[in-house]
C-alpha positions as CSV (number, residue, x, y, z in Angstrom):
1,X,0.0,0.0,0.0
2,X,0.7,3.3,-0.6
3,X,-0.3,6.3,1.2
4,X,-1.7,5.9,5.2
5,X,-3.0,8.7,6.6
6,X,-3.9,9.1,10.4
7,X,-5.9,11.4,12.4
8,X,-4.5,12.1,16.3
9,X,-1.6,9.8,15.2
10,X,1.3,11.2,17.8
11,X,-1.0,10.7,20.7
12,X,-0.1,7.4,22.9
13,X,-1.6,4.5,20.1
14,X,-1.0,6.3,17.0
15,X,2.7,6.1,17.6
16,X,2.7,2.0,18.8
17,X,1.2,2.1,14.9
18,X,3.1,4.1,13.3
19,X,6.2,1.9,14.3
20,X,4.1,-1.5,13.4
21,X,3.2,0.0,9.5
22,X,6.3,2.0,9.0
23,X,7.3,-0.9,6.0
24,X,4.1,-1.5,5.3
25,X,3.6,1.8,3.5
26,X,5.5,4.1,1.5
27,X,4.4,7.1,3.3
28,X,2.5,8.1,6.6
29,X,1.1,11.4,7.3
30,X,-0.1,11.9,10.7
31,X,-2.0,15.3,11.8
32,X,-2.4,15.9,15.2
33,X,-2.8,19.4,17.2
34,X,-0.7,17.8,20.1
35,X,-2.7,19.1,22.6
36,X,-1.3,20.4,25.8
37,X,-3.6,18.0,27.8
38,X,-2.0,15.1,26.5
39,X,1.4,16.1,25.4
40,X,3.7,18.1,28.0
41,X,5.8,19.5,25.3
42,X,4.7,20.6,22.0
43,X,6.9,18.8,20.2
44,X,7.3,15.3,17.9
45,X,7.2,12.7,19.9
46,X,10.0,10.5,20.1
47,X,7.8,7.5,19.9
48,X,6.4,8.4,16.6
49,X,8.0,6.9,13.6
50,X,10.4,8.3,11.6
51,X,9.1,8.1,8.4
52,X,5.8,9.7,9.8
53,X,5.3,13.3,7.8
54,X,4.0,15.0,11.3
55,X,1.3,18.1,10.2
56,X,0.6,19.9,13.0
57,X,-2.7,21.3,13.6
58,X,-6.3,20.6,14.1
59,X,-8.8,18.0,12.2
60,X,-11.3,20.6,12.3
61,X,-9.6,22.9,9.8
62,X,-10.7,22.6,6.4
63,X,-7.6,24.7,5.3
64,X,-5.3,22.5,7.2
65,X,-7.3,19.1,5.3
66,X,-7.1,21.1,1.9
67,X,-3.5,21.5,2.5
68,X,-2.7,17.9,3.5
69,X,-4.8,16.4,0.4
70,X,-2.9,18.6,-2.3
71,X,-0.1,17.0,-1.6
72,X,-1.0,13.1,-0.3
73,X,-3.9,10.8,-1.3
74,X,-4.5,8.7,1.2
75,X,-5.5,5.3,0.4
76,X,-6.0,4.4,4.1
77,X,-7.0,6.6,6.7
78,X,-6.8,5.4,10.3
79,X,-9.2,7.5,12.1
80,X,-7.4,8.2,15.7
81,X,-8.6,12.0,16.7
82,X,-10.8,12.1,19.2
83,X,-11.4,13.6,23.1
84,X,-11.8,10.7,25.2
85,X,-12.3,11.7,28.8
86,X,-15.8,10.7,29.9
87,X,-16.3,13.1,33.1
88,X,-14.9,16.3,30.9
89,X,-17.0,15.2,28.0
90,X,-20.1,16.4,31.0
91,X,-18.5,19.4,31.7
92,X,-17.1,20.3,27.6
93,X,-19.7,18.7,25.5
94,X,-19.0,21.1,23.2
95,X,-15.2,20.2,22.7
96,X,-16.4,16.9,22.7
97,X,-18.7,17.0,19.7
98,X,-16.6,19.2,17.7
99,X,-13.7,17.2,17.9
100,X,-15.1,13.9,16.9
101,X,-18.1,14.5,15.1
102,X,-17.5,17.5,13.3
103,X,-13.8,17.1,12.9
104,X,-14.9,13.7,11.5
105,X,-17.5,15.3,8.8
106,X,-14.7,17.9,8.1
107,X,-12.1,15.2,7.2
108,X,-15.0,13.5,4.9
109,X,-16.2,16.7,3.4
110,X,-12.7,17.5,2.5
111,X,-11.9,13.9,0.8
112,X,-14.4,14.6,-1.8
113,X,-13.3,18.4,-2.2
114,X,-10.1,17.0,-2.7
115,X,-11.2,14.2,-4.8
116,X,-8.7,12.2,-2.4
117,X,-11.5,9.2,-1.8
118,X,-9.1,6.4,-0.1
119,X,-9.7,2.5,-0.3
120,X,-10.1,2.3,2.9
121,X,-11.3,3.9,6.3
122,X,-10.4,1.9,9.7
123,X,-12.0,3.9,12.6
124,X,-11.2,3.8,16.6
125,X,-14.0,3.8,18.5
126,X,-14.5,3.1,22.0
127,X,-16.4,0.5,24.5
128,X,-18.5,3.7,25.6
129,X,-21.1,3.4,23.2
130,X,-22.3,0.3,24.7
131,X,-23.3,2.2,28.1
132,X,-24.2,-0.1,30.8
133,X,-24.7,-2.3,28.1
134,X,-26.9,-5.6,28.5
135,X,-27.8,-7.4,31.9
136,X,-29.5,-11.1,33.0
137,X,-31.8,-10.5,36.0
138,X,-32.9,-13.2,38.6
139,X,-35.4,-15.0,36.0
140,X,-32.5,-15.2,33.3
141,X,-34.1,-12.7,31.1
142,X,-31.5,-10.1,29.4
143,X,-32.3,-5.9,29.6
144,X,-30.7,-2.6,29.0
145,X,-31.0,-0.8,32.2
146,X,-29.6,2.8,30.8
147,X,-28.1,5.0,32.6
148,X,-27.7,4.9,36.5
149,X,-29.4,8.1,38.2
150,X,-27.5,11.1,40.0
151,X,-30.0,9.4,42.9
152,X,-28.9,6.2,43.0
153,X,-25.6,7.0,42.9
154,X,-26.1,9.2,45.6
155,X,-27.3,6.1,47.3
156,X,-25.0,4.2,46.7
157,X,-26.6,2.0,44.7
158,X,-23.7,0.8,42.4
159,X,-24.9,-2.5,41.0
160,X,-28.7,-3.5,39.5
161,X,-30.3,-5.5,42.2
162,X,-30.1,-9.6,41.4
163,X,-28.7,-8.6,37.9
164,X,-25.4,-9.7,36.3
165,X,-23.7,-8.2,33.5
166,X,-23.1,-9.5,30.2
167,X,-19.8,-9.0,28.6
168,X,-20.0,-6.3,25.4
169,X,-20.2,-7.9,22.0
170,X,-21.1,-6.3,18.6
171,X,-23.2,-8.7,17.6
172,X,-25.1,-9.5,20.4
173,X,-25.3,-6.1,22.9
174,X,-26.8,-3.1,21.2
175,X,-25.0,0.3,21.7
176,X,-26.5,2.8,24.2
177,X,-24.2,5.2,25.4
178,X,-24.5,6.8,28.9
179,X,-22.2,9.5,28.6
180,X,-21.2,12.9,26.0
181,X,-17.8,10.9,25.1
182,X,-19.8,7.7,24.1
183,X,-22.6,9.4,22.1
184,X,-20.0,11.0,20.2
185,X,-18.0,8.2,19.4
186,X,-21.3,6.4,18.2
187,X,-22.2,9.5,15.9
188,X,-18.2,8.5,14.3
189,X,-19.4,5.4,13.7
190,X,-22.9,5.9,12.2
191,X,-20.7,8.7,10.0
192,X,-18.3,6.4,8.4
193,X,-20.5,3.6,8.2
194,X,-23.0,5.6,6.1
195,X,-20.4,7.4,4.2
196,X,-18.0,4.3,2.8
197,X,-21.3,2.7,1.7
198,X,-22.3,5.6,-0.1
199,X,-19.0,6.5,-1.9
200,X,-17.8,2.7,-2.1
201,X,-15.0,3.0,0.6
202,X,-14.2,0.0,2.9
203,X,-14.4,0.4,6.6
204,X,-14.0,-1.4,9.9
205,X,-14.7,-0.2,13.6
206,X,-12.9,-1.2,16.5
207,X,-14.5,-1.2,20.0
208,X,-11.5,-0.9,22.2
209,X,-11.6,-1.3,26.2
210,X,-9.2,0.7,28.3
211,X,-5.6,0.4,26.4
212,X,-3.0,1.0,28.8
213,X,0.8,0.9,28.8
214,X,4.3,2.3,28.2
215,X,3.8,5.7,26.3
216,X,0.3,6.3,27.5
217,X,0.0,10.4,28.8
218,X,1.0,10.7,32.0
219,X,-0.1,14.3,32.7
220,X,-4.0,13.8,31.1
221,X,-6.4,13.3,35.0
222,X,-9.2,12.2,32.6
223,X,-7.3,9.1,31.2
224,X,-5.2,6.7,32.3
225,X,-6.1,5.5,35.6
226,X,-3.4,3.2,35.6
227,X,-1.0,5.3,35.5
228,X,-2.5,7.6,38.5
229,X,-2.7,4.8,40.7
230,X,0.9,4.2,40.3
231,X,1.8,8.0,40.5
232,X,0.0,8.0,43.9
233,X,1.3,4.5,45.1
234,X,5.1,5.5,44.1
235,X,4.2,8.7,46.8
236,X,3.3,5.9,49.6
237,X,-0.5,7.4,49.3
238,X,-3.6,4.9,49.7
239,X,-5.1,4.4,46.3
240,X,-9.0,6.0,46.5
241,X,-11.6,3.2,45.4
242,X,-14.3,5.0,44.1
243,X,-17.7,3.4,44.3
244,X,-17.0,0.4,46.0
245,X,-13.9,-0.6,44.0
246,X,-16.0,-3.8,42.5
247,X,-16.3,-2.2,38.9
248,X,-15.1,-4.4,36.5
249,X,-13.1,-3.1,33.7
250,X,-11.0,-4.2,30.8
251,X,-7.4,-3.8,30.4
252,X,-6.0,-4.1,27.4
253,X,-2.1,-3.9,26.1
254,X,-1.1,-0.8,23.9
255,X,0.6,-3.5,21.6
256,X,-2.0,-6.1,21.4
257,X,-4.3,-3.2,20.3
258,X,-1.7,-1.9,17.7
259,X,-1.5,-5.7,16.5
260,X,-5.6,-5.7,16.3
261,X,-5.3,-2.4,14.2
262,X,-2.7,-3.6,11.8
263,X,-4.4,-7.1,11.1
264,X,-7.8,-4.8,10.3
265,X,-5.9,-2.7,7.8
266,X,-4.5,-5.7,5.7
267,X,-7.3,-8.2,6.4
268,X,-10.1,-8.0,3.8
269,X,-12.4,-10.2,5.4
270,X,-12.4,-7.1,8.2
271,X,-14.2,-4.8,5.9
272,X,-17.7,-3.4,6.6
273,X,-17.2,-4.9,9.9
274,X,-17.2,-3.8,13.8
275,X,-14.8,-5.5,16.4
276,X,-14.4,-5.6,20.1
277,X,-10.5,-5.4,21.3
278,X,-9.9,-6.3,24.5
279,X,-8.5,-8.3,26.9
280,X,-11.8,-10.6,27.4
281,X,-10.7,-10.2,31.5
282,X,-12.7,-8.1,33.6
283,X,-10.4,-7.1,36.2
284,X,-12.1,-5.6,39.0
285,X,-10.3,-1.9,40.1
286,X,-9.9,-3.4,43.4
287,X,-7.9,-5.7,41.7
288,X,-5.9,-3.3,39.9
289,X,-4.8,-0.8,42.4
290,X,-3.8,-3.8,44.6
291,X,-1.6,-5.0,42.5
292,X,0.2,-1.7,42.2
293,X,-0.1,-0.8,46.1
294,X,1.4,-4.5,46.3
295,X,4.3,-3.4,43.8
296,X,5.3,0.0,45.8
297,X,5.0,-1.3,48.9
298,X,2.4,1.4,49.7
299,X,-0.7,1.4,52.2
300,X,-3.8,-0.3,50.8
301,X,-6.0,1.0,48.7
302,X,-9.4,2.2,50.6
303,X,-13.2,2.6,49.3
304,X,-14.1,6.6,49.2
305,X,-17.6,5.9,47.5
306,X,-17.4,8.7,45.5
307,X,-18.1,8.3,42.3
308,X,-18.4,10.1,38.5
309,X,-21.7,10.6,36.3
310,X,-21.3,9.0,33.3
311,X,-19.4,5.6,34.5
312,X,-20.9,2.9,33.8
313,X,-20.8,0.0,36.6
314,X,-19.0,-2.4,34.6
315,X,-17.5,-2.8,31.2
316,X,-15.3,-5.9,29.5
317,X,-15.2,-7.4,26.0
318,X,-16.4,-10.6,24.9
319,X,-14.2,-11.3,22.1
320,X,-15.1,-14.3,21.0
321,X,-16.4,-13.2,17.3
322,X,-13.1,-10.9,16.9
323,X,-11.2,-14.3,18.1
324,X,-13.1,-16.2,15.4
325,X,-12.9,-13.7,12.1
326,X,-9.5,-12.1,13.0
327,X,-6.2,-13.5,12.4
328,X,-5.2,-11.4,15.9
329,X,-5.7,-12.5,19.7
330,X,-4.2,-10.9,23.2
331,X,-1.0,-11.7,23.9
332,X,-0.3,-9.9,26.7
333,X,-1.4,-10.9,30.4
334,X,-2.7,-8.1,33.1
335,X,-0.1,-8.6,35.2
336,X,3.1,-9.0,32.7
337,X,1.5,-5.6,31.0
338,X,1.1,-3.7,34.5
339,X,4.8,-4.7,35.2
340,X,5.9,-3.1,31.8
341,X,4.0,0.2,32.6
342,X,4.6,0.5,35.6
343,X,8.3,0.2,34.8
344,X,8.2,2.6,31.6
345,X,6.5,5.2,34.3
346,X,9.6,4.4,37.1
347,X,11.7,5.4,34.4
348,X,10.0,8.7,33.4
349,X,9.4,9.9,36.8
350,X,13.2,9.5,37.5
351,X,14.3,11.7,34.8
């Protein structure tokens, strides 16, 4: 292939790609605005390939899209640019729906100005469409029970009463978001579905869980809990549970989802299609932040019952449909990946 082009590609996964695709094309033009809240210095990234040709500025430009397309026809586009922080998305919906949706109808506006139609579209969307996603109650029977209330948080009712969750699948749990982040990432979808089909353009989706690991932002409080658990253990401080500390969530390896991205670009039998990436472990955050506090040596980690709007109670990927049509699986384990992050971020905190 020729030509890749990526949207948000110096943030933390863009680079992991740009170093897996680096021979697979002959060029790969990343924009990205480098946003303060994600990276400290505004600067290339020393993680991001070589061979990337790194523009600068903001998906929401149609001078800065116009500019890119005169000079590179992309015949991929991995679509990266996005906000992603669930609690801000309440507090700057705005932001939030002018970055990913209409930085996403810009980009597609501009590919027909441009007459720059690529082959194919591969899009990163998120577990946060789903919501609370699907439940079994007492008599076996499976529901959506939406969003939880500011009330029952309040009273601290985390869980559905004699419900159990059901892991998120494509195919089998329909998508309704619960917070500003997910509804915007499901608009992305519903845009590029509805586009490609109309101009002819391949696509696939990819539902990723929480992707964690060396090179993820250590400096953005809206992402990356990971990494702030570790910040706080490494300062002997007990890690704050909120809720109860029972929400289940999935962790998945910046590499294995890198791995999951590639495979979609060159598979065929990918297109027109949407895939969950994850671990297919629910790790409780219990779980997690004893692990760290475990590793540091620091006191253990105590339930504050606070908790955000917008969180859903649990979330992990069933995966067994990606498994099946994908020549791609996890390779990384929770704990071998949370020893490799949390010895990246020992080494970054040192310097």
């Amino acid at each position: 292939m020729k030509n890749c082009l990526i949207t948000g590609g110096a943030g933390f996964i863009g680079c992991e790609v740009s170093k897996l695709i680096e021979d697979t094309f002959d060029n790969i033009i990343v924009i990205d605005n480098l946003h303060p809240q994600i990276h400290k210095l505004n600067e290339r990234p020393a993680d991001l390939s070589p061979k990337v040709n790194l523009y600068v500025a903001d998906v929401m430009d149609p001078i800065t899209w116009d500019e890119v397309l005169s000079k590179w026809k992309p015949d991929l586009i991995l679509h990266l640019a996005a906000e992603t922080g669930t609690g801000q998305s309440l507090t700057e919906s705005s932001r939030h729906a002018n970055v990913n949706v209409v930085g996403t109808t810009q980009m597609l506006d501009a590919l027909i100005r441009n007459n720059a139609i690529p082959s194919k579209i591969v899009l990163s969307s998120s577990r946060a469409v789903y919501g609370e996603g699907k439940w079994l109650d007492k008599d076996e029977i499976s529901f959506y029970p939406g969003q939880r209330s500011n009330e029952q948080l309040a009273n601290k009712e985390w869980d559905f009463k004699e419900s159990v969750f059901l892991p998120m699948n494509t195919n089998h749990t329909t998508p309704q978001p619960t917070s500003i982040y997910g509804t915007t990432k499901l608009a992305q979808e519903h845009l590029i579905s509805c586009w490609c089909k109309s101009y002819g353009v391949n696509y696939t989706i990819l539902r990723l869980q929480n992707v964690y690991g060396p090179g993820q932002s250590l400096i953005n409080s809206y992402t990356g809990i990971v990494s702030l658990f570790v910040r706080l253990a490494k300062q002997n401080k007990s890690i704050p549970l909120y809720e109860d500390g029972k929400m289940l969530r999935d962790f998945v390896f910046i590499t294995d989802v890198a791995r999951a991205i590639y495979e979609v670009m060159i598979n065929e039998n990918a297109n027109g299609k949407v895939f969950d990436i994850g671990s297919g472990y629910g790790s409780t955050i219990k779980e997690i932040a004893e692990l760290i506090a475990k590793r540091y040596e620091a006191p253990t980690p105590e339930v504050c019952e606070k908790y955000r709007n917008g969180d859903v109670r649990h979330a992990q990927a069933d995966i067994t449909d990606t498994l099946q049509d994908l020549n791609w699986s996890p390779e990384v384990s929770l704990e071998e990946g949370m020893n490799l992050l949390c010895d990246w971020i020992d080494g970054q905190l040192e310097e």
